[in-house]
mmCIF file of the C-alpha atoms, coordinates in Angstrom:
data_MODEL
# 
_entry.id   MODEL 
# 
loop_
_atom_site.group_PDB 
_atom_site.id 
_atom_site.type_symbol 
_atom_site.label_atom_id 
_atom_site.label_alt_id 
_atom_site.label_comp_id 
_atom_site.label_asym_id 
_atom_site.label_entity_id 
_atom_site.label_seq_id 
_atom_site.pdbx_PDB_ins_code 
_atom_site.Cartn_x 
_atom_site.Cartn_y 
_atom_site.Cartn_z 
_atom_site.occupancy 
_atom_site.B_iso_or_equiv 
_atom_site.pdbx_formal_charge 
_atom_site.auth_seq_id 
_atom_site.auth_comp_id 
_atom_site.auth_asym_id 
_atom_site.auth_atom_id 
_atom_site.pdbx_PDB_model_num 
ATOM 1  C CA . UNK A 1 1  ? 3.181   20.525  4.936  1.00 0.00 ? 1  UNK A CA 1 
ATOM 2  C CA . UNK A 1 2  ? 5.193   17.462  5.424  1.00 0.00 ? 2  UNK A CA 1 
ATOM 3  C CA . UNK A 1 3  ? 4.114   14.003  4.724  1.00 0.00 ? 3  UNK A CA 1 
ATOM 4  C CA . UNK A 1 4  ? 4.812   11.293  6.582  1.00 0.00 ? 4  UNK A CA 1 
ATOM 5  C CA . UNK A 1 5  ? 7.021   8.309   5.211  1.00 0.00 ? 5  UNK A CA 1 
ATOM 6  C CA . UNK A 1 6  ? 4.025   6.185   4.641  1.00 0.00 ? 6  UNK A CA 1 
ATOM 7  C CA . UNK A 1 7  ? 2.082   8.913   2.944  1.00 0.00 ? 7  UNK A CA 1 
ATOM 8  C CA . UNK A 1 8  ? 4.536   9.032   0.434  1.00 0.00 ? 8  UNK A CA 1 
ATOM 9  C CA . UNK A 1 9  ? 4.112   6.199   -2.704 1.00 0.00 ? 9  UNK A CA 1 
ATOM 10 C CA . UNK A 1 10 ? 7.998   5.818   -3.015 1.00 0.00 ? 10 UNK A CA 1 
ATOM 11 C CA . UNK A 1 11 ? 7.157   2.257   -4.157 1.00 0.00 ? 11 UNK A CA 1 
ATOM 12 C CA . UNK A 1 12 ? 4.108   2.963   -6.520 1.00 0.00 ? 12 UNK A CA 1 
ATOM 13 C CA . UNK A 1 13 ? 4.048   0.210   -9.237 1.00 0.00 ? 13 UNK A CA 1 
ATOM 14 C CA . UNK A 1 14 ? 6.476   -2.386  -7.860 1.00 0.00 ? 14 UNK A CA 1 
ATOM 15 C CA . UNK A 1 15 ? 5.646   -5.884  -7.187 1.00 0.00 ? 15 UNK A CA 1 
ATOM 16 C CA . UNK A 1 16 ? 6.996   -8.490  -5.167 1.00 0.00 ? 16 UNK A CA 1 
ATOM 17 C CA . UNK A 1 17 ? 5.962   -11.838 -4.143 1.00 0.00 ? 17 UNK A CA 1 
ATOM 18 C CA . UNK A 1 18 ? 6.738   -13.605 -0.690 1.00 0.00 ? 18 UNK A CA 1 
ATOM 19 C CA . UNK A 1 19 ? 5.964   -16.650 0.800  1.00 0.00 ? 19 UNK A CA 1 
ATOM 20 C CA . UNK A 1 20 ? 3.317   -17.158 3.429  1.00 0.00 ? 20 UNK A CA 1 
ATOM 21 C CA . UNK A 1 21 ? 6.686   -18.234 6.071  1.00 0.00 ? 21 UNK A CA 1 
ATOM 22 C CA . UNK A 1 22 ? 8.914   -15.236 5.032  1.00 0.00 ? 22 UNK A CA 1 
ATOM 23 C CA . UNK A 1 23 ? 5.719   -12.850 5.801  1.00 0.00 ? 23 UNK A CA 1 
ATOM 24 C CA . UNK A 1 24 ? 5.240   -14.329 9.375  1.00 0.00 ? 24 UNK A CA 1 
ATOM 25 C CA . UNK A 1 25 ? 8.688   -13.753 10.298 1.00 0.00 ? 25 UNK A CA 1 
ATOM 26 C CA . UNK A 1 26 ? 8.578   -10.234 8.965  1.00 0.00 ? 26 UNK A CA 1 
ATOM 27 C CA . UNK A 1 27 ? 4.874   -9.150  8.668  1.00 0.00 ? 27 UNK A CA 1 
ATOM 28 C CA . UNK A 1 28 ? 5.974   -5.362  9.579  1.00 0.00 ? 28 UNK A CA 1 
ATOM 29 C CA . UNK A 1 29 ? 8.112   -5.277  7.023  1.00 0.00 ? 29 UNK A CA 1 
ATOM 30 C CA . UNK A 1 30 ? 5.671   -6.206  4.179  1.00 0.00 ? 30 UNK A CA 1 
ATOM 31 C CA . UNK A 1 31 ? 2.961   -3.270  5.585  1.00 0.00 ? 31 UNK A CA 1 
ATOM 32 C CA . UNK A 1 32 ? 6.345   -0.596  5.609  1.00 0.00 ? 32 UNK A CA 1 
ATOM 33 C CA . UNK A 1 33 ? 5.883   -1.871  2.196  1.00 0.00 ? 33 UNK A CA 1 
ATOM 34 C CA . UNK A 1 34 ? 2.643   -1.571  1.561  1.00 0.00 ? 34 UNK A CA 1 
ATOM 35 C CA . UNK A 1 35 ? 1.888   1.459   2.928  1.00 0.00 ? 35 UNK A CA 1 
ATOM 36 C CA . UNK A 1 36 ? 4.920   3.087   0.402  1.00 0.00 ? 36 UNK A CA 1 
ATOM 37 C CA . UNK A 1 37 ? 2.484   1.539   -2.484 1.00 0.00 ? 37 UNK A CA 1 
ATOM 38 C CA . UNK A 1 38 ? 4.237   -1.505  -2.807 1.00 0.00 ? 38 UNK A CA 1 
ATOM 39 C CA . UNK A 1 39 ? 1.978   -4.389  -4.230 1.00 0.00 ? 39 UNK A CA 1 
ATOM 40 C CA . UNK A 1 40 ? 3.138   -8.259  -2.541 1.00 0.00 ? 40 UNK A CA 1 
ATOM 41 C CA . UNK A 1 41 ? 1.409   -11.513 -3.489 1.00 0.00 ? 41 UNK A CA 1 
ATOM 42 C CA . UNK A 1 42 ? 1.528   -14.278 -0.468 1.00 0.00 ? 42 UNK A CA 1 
ATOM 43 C CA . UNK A 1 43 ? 2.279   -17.742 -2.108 1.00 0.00 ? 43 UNK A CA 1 
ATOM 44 C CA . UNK A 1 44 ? 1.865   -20.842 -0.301 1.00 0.00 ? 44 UNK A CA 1 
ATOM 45 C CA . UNK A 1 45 ? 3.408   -24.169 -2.049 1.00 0.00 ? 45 UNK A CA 1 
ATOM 46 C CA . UNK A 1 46 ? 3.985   -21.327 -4.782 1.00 0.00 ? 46 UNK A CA 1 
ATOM 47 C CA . UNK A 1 47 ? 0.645   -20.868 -5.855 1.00 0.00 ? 47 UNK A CA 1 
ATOM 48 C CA . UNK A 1 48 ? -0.587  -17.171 -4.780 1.00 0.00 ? 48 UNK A CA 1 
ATOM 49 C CA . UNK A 1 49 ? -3.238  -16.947 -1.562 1.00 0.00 ? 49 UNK A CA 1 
ATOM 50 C CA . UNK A 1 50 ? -3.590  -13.176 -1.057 1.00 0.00 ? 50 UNK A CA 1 
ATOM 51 C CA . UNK A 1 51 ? -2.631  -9.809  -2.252 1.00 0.00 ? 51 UNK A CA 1 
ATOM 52 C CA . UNK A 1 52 ? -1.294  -7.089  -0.140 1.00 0.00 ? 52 UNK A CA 1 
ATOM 53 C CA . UNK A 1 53 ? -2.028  -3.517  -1.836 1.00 0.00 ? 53 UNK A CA 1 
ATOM 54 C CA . UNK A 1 54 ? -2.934  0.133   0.019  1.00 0.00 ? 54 UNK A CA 1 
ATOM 55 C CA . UNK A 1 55 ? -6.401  0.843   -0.502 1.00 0.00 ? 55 UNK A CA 1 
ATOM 56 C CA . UNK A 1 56 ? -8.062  3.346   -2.742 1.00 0.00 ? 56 UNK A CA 1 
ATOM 57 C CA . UNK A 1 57 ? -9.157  6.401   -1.376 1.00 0.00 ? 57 UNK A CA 1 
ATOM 58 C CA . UNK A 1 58 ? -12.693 6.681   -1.013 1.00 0.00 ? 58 UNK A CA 1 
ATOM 59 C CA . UNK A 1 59 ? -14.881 9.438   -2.412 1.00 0.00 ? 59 UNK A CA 1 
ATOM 60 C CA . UNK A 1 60 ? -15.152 11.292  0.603  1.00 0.00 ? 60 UNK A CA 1 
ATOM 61 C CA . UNK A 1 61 ? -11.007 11.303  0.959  1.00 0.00 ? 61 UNK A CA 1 
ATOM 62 C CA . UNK A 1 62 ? -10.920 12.482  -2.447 1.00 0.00 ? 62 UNK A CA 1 
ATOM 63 C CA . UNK A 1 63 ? -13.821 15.087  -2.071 1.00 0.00 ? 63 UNK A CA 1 
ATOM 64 C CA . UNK A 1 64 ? -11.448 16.194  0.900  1.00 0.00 ? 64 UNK A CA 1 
ATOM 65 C CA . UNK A 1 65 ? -8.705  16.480  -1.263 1.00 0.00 ? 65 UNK A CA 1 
ATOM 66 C CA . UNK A 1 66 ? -10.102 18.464  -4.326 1.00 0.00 ? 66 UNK A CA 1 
ATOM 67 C CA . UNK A 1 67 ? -11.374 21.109  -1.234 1.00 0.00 ? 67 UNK A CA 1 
ATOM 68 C CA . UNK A 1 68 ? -8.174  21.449  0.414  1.00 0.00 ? 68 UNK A CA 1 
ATOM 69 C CA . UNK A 1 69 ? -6.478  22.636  -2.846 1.00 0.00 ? 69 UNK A CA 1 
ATOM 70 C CA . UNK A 1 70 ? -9.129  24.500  -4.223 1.00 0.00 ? 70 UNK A CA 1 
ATOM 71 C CA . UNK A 1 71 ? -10.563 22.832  -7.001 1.00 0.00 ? 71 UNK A CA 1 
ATOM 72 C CA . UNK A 1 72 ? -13.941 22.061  -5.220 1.00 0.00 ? 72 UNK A CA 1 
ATOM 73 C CA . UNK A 1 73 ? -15.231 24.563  -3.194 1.00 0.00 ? 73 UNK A CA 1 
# 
């Protein structure tokens, strides 16, 4: 099975940090980001304001998982 582009965590562990005006020009951009595993902090004045990171997966998700290949039954 093939996984979608933002399935994939191309950018698991890398950081960046953007200002509050650069994400409101480009606010797609940072969630293309995001959703690759990317982790962006949102600075206003230069002092951060928010952190933009994919979610964990929740217990059911991984429950879901472990059935699918076979480790849970």
């Amino acid at each position: 099975m093939k996984k979608r582009l933002s399935e994939m965590n191309l950018l698991e562990g890398k950081t960046e940090t953007t200002t509050l005006m650069d994400f409101r020009k480009a606010p797609g951009d940072a969630i293309a980001k995001v959703q690759m595993g990317m982790v962006i902090t949102l600075t206003s004045y230069g002092k951060p304001v928010a952190v933009l990171m994919k979610p964990e997966p929740t217990a059911l998700e991984l429950g879901a998982a472990a059935r699918r290949i076979g480790i849970v039954k």
